[in-house]
C-alpha positions in Angstrom: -19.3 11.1 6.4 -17.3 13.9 6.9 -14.4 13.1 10.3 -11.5 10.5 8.5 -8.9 9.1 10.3 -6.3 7.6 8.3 -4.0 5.3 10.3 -0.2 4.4 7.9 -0.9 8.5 6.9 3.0 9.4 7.5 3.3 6.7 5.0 3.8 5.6 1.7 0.0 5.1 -0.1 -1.3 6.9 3.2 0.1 10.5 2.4 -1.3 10.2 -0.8 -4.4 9.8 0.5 -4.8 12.0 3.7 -3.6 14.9 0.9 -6.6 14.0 -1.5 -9.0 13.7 1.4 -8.3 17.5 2.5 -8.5 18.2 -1.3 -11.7 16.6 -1.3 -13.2 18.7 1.8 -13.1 15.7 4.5 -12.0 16.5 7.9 -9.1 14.7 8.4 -7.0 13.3 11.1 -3.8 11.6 10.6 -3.1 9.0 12.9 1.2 8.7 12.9 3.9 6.5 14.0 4.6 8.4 17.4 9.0 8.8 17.7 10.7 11.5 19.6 12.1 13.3 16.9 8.4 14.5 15.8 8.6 13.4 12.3 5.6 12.8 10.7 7.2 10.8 7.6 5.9 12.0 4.5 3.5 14.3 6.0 6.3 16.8 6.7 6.7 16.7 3.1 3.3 18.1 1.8 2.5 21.8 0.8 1.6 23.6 4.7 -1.5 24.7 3.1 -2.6 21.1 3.1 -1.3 19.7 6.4 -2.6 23.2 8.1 -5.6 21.2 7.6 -5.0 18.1 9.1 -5.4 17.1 12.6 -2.3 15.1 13.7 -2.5 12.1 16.0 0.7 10.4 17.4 0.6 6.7 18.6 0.8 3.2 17.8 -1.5 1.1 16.2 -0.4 -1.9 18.7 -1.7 0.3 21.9 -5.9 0.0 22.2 -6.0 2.7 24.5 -4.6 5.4 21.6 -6.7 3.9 19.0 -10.0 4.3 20.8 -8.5 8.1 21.9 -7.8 8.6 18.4 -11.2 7.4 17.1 -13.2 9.5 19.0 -16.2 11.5 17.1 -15.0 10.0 13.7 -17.1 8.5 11.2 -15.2 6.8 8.8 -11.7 5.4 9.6 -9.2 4.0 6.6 -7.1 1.8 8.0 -3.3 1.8 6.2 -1.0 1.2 9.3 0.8 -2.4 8.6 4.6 -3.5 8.6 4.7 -4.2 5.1 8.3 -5.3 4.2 8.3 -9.3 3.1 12.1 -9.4 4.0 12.3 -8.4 7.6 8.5 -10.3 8.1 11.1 -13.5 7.5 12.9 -12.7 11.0 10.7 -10.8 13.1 7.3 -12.0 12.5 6.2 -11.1 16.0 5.9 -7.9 14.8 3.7 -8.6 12.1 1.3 -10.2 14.3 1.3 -7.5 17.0 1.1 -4.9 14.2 -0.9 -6.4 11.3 -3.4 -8.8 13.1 -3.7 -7.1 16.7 -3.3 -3.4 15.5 -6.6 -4.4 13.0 -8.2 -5.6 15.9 -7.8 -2.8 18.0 -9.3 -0.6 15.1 -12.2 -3.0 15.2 -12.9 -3.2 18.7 -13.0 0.5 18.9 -15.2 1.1 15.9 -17.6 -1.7 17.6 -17.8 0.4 21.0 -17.8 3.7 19.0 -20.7 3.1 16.8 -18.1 4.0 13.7 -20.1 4.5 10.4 -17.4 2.4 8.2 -14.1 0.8 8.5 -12.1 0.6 5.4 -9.5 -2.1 5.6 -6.4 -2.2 3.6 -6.0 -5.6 2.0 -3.0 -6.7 -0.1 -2.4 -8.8 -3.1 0.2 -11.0 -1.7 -2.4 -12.5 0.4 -3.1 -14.5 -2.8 0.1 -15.9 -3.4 1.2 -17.3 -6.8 -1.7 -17.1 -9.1 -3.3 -20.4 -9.3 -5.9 -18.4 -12.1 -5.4 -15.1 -14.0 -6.5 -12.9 -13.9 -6.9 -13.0 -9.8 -10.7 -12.4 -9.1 -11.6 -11.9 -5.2 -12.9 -15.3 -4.6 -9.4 -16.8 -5.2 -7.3 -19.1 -3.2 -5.4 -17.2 -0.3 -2.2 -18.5 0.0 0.5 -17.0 2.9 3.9 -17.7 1.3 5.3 -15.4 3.6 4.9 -14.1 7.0 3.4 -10.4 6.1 1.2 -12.3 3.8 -0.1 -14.7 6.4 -0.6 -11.7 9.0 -2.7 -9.9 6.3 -4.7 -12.8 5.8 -5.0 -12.9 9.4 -6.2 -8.9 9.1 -8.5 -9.5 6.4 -10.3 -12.3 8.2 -10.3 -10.6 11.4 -11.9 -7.6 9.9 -14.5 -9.7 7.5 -15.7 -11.6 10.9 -16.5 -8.4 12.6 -18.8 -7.3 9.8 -20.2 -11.2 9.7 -20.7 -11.8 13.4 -21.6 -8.3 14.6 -22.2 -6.5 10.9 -20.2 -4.0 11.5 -19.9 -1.8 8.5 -16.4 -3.2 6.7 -14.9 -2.3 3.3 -12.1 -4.7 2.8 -9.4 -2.8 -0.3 -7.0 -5.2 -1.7 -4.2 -3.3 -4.3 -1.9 -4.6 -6.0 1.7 -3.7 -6.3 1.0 0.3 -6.0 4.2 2.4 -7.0 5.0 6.2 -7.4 6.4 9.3 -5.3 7.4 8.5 -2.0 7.2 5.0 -2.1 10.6 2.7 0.2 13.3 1.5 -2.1 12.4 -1.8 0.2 9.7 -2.1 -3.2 11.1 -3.0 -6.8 10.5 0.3 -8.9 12.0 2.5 -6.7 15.0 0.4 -6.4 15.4 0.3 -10.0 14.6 4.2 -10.5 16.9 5.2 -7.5 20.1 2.9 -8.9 19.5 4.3 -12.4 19.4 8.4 -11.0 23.0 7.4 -9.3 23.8 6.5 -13.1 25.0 2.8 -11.1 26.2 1.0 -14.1 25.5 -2.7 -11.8 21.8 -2.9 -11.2 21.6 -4.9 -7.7 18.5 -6.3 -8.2 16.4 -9.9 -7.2 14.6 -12.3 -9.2 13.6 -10.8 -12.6 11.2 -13.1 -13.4 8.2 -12.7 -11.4 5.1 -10.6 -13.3 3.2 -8.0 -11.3 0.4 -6.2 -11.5 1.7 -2.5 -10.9 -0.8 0.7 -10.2 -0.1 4.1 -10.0 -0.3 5.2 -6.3 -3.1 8.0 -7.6 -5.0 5.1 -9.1 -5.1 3.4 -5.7 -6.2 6.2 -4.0 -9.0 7.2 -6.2 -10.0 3.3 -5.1 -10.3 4.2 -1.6 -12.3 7.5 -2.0 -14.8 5.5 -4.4 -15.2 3.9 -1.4 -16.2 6.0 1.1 -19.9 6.1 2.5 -20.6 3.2 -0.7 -23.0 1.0 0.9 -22.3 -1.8 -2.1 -18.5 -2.2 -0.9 -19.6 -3.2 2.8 -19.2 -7.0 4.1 -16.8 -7.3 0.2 -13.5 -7.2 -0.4 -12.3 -5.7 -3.6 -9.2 -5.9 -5.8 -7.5 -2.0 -6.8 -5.4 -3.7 -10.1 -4.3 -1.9 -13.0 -5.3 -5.1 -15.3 -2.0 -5.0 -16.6 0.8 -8.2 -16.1 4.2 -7.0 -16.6 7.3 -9.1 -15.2 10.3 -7.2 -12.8 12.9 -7.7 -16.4 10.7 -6.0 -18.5 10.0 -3.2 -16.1 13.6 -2.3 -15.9 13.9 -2.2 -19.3 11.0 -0.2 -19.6 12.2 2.1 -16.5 15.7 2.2 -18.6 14.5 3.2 -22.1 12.8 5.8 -20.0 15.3 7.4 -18.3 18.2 6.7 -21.3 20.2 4.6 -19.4 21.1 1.0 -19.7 23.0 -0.5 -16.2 24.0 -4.5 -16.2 21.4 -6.4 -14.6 23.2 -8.3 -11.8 20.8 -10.7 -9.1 21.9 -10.6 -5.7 21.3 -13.5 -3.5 20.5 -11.2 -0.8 17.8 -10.1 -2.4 16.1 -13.3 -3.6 13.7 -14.8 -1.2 12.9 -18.0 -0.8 12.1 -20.5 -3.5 9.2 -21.6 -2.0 7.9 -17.9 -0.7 8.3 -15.9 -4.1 5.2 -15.1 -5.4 6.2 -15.7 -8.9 3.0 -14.1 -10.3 0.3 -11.8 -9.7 -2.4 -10.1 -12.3 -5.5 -8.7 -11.0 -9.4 -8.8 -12.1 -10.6 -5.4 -11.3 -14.3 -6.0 -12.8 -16.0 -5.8 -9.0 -13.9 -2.2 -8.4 -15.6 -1.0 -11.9 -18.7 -2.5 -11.0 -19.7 -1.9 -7.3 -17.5 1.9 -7.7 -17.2 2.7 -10.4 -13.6 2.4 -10.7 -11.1 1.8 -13.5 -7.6 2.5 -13.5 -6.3 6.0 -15.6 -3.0 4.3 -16.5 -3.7 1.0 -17.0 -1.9 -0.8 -19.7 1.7 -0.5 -21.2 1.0 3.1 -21.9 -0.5 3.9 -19.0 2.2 2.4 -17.0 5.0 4.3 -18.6 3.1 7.2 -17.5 3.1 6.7 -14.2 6.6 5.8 -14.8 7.5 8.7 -16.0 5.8 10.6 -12.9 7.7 8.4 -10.3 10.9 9.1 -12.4 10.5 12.6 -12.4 10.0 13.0 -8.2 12.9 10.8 -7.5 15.6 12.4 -9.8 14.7 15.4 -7.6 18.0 15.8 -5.8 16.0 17.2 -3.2 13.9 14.0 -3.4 17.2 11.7 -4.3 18.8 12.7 -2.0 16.6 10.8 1.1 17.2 7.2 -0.6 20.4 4.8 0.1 20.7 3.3 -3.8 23.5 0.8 -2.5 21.7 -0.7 0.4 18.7 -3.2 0.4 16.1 -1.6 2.2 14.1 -4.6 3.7 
């Protein structure tokens, strides 16, 4: 399989990926948030030797007729477009639906009609909720304690009936909490990092308490390639975890040893959710990504994590980088 789209490529996880496809020697075209400014997010920030290389669509995953345009003659499509903020999912989850649950279907319908050789689904760990069992094998409890996490369910399930009732060719990836360059201070490490590069001596942070499962955005891509034109991942759904448990307190003390800074930690109501839709903890199993792909994370564990620390550090102290992130507002 050689013609990719990505669909989310202007974001976060998705640039990542649409750079190491080109790298890799796919044909790739990016499927973008269309806006009449002609941004292409964080495509506009990668080396022009790279995104010379890349065929740029402009839509909306919501609109069928631009999906099936945009899926024309390709072979493999990795699907990443999703509202992904839990915050804003709590009031407007219509757009979570029309985005998460109809934009999947449109990708599926499309594939269907187009004869597509494999769909790979992006999946999320909060689908799980609070971990009933740890570590979080695939075959756990789902559990929507939020509206993003019951539209992804809703994705997931949409996308496994399509290979079970007319086998189309599905891979269903599930990461877990991915972190590193680029990534929206809407997400926990960036928020930390960003507030500590402003030298902030009040850290405006949530709840401290929940653990997560953090990988290194690289890690999670690698994930994806592995799973490219595998046969093994079809009709499965499989967990991209570092292995690792680590709770938000620790990780801002980790994140402040790193960067030689030490703020007071001060929780903000406003950025608390909802007793009852925190997902107080979250570990992954990743024995069926090292068994069906071959994959295992490169900075798994404490060390491995301050590694990837230290990476995300060093691209947002970049003033250049900096510089593009509000540290005093909450980015839902």
């Amino acid at each position: 399989m050689k013609n990719i789209l990505v669909t989310g490529s202007d974001g976060f996880i998705g640039s990542h990926l649409t750079e190491n496809l080109v790298k890799e020697g796919y044909k790739v075209k990016a499927f973008t948030y269309y806006n009449s400014f002609g941004s292409l997010g964080w495509l506009d920030s990668i080396s022009s030797d790279i995104k010379n290389d890349i065929e740029i669509f402009s839509g909306d995953i919501r609109d069928p007729n631009g999906v099936r345009e945009a899926m024309k003659n390709i072979d493999c499509v990795m699907h990443l477009a999703a509202l992904i903020g839990i915050p804003f999912s709590y009031h407007s989850p219509d757009s979570y639906i029309d985005t998460n649950i109809k934009g999947t279907l449109n990708i599926l319908q499309a594939s269907r009609d187009l004869n597509v050789e494999q769909i790979i689904h992006t999946s999320t760990s909060e689908v799980y909720g609070t971990a009933k069992t740890v570590p979080i094998t695939e075959d756990h409890p789902l559990c929507g304690q939020s509206p993003y996490s019951a539209s992804k369910i809703g994705a997931d399930q949409l996308a496994y009936s399509f290979y079970s009732s007319f086998n189309l060719p599905v891979t269903i990836i599930r990461p877990f909490n991915t972190y590193g360059p680029r990534q929206s201070t809407r997400a926990v490490i960036p928020t930390i990092i960003t507030q500590i590069a402003n030298k902030n001596k009040v850290l405006k942070i949530g709840s401290i308490f929940p653990t997560r499962d953090f990988t290194f955005v690289q890690d999670t891509v690698r994930g994806f390639l592995l799973a490219i034109g595998n046969k093994k991942t079809l009709g499965q759904t499989i967990n991209i975890g570092s292995n690792f448990e680590i709770s938000v307190g620790e990780t801002i003390n980790v994140i402040s040893d790193l960067m030689n800074f030490k703020p007071e930690v001060r929780q903000t109501n406003n950025r608390v959710r909802p007793k009852k839709s925190e997902v107080e903890r979250l570990f992954a199993c990743n024995k069926k990504a090292a068994l069906i792909m071959g994959w295992k994370p490169k900075y798994g564990n404490i060390d491995g994590f301050k590694k990837g620390l230290e990476k995300t550090i060093e691209w947002f102290s970049r003033i250049e980088n900096l510089c593009n992130f509000n540290s005093n507002l909450y980015a839902i």
